[in-house]
C-alpha positions in Angstrom: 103.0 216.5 -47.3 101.2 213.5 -46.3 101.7 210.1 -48.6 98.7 208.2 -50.3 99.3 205.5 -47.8 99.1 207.9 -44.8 95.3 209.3 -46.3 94.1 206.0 -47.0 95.0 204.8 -43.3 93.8 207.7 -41.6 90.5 207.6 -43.7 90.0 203.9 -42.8 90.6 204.5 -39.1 87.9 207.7 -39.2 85.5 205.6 -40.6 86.1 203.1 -37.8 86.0 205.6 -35.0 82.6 207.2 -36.9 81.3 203.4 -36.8 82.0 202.7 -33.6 80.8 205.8 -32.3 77.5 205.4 -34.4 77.4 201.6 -32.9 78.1 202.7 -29.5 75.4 205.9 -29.2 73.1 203.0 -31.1 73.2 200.8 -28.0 73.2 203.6 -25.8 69.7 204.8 -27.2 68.0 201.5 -28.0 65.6 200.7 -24.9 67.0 196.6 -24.5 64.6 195.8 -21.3 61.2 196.6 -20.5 59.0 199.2 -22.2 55.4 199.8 -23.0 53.4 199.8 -26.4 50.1 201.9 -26.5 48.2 202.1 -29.6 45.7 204.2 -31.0 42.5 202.0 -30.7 42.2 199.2 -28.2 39.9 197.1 -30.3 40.3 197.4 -34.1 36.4 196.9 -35.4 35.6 196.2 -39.2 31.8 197.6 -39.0 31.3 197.0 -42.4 28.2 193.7 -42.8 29.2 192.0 -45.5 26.9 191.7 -47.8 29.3 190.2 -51.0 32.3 188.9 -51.3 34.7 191.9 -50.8 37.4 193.2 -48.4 37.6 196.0 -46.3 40.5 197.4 -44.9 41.5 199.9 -41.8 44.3 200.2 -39.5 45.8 201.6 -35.9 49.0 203.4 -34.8 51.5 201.6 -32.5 52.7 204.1 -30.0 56.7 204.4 -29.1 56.5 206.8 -25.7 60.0 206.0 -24.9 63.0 208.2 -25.1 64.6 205.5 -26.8 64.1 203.7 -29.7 62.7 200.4 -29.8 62.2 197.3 -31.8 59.7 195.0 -32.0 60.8 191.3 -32.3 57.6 190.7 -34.1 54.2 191.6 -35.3 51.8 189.3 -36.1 48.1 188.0 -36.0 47.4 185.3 -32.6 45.8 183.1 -35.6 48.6 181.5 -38.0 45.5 181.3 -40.5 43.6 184.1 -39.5 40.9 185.6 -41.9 43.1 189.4 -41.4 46.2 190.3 -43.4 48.6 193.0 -42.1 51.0 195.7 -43.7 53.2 197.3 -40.5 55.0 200.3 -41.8 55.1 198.8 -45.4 55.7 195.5 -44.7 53.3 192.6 -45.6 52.6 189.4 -44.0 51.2 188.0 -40.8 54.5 187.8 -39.1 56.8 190.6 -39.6 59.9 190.7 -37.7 62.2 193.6 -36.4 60.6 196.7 -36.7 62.1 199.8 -35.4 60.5 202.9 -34.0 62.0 205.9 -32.8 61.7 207.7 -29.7 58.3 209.2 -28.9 57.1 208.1 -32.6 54.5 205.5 -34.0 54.1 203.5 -37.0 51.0 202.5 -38.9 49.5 198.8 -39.1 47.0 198.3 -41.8 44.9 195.6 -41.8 42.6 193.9 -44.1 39.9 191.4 -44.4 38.7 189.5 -46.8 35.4 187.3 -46.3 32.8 185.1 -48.7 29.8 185.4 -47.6 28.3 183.0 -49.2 31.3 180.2 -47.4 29.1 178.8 -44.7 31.9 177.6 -42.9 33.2 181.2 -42.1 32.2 182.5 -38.6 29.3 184.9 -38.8 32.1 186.8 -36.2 35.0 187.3 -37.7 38.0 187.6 -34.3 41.8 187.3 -34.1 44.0 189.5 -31.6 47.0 191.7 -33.3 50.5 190.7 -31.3 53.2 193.2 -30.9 56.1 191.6 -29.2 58.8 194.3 -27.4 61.3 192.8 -25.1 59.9 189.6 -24.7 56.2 191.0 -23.6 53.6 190.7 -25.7 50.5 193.3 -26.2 47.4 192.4 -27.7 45.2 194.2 -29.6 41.5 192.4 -30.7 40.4 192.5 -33.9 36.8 191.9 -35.1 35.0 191.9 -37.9 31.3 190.6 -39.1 31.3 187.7 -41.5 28.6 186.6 -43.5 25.8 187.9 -45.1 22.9 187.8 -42.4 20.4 189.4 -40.4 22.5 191.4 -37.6 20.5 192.2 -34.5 22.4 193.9 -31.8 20.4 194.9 -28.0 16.9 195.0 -29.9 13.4 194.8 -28.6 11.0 193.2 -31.0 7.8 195.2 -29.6 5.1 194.4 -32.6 4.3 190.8 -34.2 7.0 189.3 -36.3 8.0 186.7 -38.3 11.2 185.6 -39.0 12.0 184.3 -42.3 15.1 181.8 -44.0 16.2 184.4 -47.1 18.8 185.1 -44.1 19.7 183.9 -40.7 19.9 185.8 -37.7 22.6 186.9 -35.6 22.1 188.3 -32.4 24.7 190.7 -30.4 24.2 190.6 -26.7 20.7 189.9 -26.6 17.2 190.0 -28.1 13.8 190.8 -26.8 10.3 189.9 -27.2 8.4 192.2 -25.9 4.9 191.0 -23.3 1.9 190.6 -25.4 3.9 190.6 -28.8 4.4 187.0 -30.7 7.4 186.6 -33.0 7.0 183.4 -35.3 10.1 181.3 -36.8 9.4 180.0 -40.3 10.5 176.7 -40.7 14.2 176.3 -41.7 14.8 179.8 -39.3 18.8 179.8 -38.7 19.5 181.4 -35.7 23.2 182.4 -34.4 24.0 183.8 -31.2 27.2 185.8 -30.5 28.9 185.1 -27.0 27.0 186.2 -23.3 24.2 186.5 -25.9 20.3 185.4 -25.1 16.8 185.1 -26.2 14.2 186.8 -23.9 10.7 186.3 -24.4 8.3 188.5 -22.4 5.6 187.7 -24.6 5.1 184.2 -27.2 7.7 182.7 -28.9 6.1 180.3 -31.5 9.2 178.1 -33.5 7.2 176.2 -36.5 10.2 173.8 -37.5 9.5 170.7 -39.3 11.0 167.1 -39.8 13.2 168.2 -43.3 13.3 172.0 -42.1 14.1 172.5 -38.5 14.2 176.0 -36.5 18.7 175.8 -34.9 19.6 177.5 -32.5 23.5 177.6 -31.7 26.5 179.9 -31.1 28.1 182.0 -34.1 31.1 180.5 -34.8 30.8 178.2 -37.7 33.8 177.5 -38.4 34.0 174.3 -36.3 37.9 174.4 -36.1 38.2 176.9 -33.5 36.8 174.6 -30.8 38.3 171.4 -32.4 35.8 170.3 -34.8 33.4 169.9 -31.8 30.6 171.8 -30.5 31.6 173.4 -27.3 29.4 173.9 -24.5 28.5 177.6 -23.2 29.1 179.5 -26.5 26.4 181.9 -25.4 23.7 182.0 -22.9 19.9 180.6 -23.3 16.2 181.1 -24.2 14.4 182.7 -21.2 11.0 182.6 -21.0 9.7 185.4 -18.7 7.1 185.1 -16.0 4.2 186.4 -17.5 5.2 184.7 -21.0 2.6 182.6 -22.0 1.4 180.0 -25.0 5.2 179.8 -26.1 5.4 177.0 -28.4 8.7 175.1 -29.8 8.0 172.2 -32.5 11.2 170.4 -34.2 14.0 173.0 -32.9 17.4 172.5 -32.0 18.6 174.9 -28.9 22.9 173.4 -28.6 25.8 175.0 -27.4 24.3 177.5 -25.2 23.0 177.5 -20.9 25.9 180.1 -19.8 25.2 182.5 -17.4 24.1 185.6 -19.5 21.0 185.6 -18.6 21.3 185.2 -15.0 20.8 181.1 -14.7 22.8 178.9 -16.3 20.5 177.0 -18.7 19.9 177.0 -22.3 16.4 176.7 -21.8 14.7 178.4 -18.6 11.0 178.9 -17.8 10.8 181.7 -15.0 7.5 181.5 -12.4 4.2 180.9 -14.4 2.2 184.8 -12.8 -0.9 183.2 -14.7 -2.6 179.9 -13.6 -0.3 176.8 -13.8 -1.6 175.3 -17.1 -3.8 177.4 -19.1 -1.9 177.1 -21.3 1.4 175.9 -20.6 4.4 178.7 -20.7 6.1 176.6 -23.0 5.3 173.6 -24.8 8.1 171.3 -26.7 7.8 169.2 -29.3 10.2 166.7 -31.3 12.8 169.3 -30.2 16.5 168.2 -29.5 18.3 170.4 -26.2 21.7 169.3 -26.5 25.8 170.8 -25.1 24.4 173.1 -22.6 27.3 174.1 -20.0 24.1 174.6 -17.4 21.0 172.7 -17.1 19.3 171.7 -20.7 15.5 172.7 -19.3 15.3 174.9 -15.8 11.8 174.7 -14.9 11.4 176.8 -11.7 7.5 176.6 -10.7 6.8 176.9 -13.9 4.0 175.3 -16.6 6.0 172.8 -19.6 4.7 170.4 -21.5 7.4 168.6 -23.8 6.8 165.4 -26.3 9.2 163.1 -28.1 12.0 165.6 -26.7 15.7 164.6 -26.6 18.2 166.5 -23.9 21.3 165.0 -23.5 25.1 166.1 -22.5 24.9 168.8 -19.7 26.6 170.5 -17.6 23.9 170.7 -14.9 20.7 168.4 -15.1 19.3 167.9 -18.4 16.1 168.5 -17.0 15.3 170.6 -13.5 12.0 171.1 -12.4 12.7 173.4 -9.1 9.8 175.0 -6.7 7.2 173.0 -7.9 4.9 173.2 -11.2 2.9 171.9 -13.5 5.0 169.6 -15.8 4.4 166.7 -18.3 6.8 164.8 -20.7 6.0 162.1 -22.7 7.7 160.1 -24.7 11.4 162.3 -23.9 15.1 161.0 -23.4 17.4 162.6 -20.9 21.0 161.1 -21.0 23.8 162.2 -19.4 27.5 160.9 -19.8 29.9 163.9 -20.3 31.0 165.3 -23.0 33.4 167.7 -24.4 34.4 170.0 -21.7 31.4 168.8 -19.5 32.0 166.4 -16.9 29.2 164.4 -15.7 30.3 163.0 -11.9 28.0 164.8 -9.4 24.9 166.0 -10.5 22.6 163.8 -12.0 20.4 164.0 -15.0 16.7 165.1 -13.5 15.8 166.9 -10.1 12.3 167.4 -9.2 11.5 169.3 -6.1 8.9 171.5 -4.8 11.0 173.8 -3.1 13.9 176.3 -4.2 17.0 176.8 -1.8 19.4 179.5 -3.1 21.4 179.3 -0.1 21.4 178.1 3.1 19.1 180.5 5.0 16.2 180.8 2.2 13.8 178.4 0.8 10.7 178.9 -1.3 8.0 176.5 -1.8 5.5 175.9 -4.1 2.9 173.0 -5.5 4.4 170.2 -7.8 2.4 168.7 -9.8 4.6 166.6 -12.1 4.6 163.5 -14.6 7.0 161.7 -17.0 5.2 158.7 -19.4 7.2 156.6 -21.7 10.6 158.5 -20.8 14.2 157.3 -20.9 16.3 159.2 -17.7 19.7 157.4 -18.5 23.3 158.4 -17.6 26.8 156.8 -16.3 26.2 157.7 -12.7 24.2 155.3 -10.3 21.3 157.2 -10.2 20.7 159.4 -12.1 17.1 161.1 -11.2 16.8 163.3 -7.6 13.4 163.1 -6.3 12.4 165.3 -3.3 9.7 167.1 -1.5 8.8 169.4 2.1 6.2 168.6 3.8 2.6 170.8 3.8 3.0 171.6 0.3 1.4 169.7 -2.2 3.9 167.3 -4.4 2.9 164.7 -7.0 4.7 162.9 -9.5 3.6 160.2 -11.7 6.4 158.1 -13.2 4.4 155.8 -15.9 6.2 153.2 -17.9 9.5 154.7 -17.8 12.9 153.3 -17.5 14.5 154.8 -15.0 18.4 155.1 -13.7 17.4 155.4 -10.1 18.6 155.0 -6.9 16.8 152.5 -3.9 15.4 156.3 -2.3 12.2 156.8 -3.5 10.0 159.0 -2.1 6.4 158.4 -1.6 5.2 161.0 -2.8 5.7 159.6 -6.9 3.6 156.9 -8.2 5.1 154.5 -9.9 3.5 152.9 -13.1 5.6 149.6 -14.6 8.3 151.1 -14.9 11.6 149.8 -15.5 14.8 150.4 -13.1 18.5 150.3 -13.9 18.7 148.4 -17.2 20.7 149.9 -19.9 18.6 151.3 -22.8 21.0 150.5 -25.1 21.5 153.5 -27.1 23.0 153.4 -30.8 25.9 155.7 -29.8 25.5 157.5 -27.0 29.4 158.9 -27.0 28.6 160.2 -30.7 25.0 161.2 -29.5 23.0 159.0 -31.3 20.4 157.9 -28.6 18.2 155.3 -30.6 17.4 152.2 -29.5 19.4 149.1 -30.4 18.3 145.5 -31.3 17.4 144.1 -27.6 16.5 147.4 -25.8 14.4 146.8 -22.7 12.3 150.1 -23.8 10.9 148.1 -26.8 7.5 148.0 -26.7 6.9 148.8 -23.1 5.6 152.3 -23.3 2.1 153.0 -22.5 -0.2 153.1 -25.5 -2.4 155.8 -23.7 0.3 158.2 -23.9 2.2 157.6 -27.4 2.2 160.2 -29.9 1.4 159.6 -33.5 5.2 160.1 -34.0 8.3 159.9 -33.1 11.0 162.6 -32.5 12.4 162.5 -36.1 8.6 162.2 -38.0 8.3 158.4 -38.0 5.1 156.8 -37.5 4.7 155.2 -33.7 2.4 152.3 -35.3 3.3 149.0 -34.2 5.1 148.5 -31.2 4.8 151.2 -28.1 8.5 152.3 -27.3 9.3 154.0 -24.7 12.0 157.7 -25.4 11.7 159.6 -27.5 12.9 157.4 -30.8 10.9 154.4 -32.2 13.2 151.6 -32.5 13.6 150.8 -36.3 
């Protein structure tokens, strides 16, 4: 008969052995190197608009495929501060670490989101990636939701006339439509918020009635001004494109910022396609006390087209601020153009206004077509040493007034562009020009030499013109 001692010993040393043995088919089975995650959506979508402050919750499967099991290191949101919330397998928190799953088995991630609608710093978009970790490799899975209250307008053609109101702003998904022969009018105070690769395409007449206290904004969709750094970041989405046959378009105290990407085909956040009617009558687009700014592109991409802008400001892009290419029929008075980089832009090539009468898309093509062009009381200004390209082929007709203007401009200058007192390479003294504020200072040489001819009533921000004649698009005060 065995003694206590013996039992207890022999006990002990089976519960070692079962130990060990559980420890060592453990490490057998557990997959240490490599592996692949799938999951059960590749995009986790939260398609509920929210129309009150709320949350809304859904989830996905993560996918084990393996014949062994495997642990995830972690699980967690990209975005420390992100506007989800996650519960993996009954876990909480946006970082959960050490999850097992067996072979060939899943687990369940739930996910919530919780948005006020009424925060207008909150993103109209709502996106943050999910981040499974296995092995050292990391797979994502997006996560989106819609944020505040507003207007949603996803791939829509506005085919009768419309006006837009401000009870809501607007949001558009991919793109937006106005149909030929229909007009859709912007109340003043019209917010509207484009998602990313998204644009504005007008077939017919876009008429923007903003006003000094109310303006009509265009910009991209994120609000929240901490995902780009508290700045405004160039190519957010795409541009308005006004359409060959668009006609009597009409833009008064609107902001167009953040946009000229390449959704629409050009690079430009504004771009005025081949006037099919006469150059003219009326203009495709007219502009007034309206403020282009961040573009990645061009700000205005003319292509023998008919614009007409007053006491316009377009400053800080990527490609000209103003490009007037294949001819026209163009006039701007009393407008700024400035160009000195910005955030993410560089400006060290191009400079900040090209007028031509011809089109070169590559080397073996070229289209022509008449210019017929002028610029009065206008600032062109930027950090390069000249900073507008003039240029013409012969046998096809180019004209280009240049009347009181102060010019950065090189010792090239064609014959083709008449030149009326204007003034060359002296600094207009802006207020600010690396915080964007292009007034004029005490001492700018555009004080009261701007044609009185020309002048508008106002100014670009509503001020009365009377006194002195200044040449940009601000009165010096």
């Amino acid at each position: 008969m065995r003694s206590k001692t013996t039992i207890i010993i022999l006990a002990v040393l089976g519960c070692f052995i079962m130990l060990m043995e559980t420890s060592c088919r453990k490490s057998k089975k557990q997959l240490t190197i490599g592996g692949e995650l799938t999951f059960s959506d590749d995009t986790l979508k939260f398609d509920t608009i929210f129309t009150a402050a709320g949350s809304f919750t859904t989830g996905l499967l993560i996918y084990n495929s393996q014949d062994q099991e495997i642990v995830l290191s972690s699980v967690r949101m990209l975005n420390p501060s992100s506007y989800f919330h996650l519960n993996v397998d009954g876990f909480q928190g946006n970082n959960i670490p050490d999850l097992r799953i067996a072979p060939r088995d899943s687990i369940y991630v739930f996910a919530t989101v919780t948005i006020d609608p009424n925060d207008e710093r909150t993103p109209f978009i709502v996106t943050d990636s999910l981040v499974a970790t296995l092995n050292g490799k990391e797979f994502y899975v997006p996560f989106t939701a819609y944020g505040q209250n507003a207007r949603y307008i996803q791939d829509s053609a506005i085919t009768v006339n419309s006006v837009w109101d401000t009870l809501l702003p607007y949001v558009i998904i991919n793109s937006v439509g106005v149909a030929r022969g229909v007009t859709l009018t912007l109340n003043p105070g019209c917010r509207i918020y484009m998602h990313q690769n998204s644009g504005f395409v007008v077939f017919g007449t876009l008429i923007s009635n903003g006003t000094a206290k109310d303006s009509v904004i265009f910009q991209g969709d994120r609000l929240d001004r901490r995902y780009f750094g508290y700045e405004g970041y160039p190519g957010e989405w795409g541009g308005i494109y006004f359409y060959s046959y668009s006609s009597g378009s009409r833009l008064k105290y609107t902001r167009v910022e953040n946009g000229g990407n390449a959704a629409l085909g050009n690079p430009a956040a504004i771009w005025v396609d081949i006037d099919s009617n006469a150059l003219g009558s009326p203009p495709q687009l007219t502009m007034e006390n309206c403020i282009v700014k961040n573009s990645i592109g061009a700000g205005i991409y003319a292509r023998k087209a008919s614009v007409s802008a007053t006491n316009c400001l377009i400053h800080t892009t990527g490609g000209y601020a103003l490009a007037v290419i294949q001819g026209g029929r163009d006039t701007f008075t009393n407008c700024t153009f400035a160009n000195y980089g910005g955030t993410a832009l560089s400006h060290s090539n191009q400079g900040t206004v090209a007028i031509l009468n011809y089109f070169k898309p590559d080397q073996n093509t070229i289209y022509f077509g008449d210019l017929y062009a002028a610029m009065r009381n206008c600032i062109v200004y930027g950090s390069l040493d000249s900073e507008i390209v003039c240029s013409a082929v012969p046998d096809v007709a180019a004209n280009l007034e240049l009347n009181h203007c102060l010019l950065r401009m090189g010792e090239v200058r064609e014959d083709f562009i008449s030149f009326t007192d204007c003034i060359f390479n002296e600094d207009p003294l802006f207020k600010d020009k690396s915080m964007g504020d292009f007034r004029l200072s005490e001492g700018s040489p555009a004080i009261g030499k701007g044609n009185p001819a020309f002048v508008p009533a106002f100014d670009i921000t509503g001020n009365s013109r009377g006194g002195s004649v200044d040449i940009g698009c601000y009165k010096y005060e």
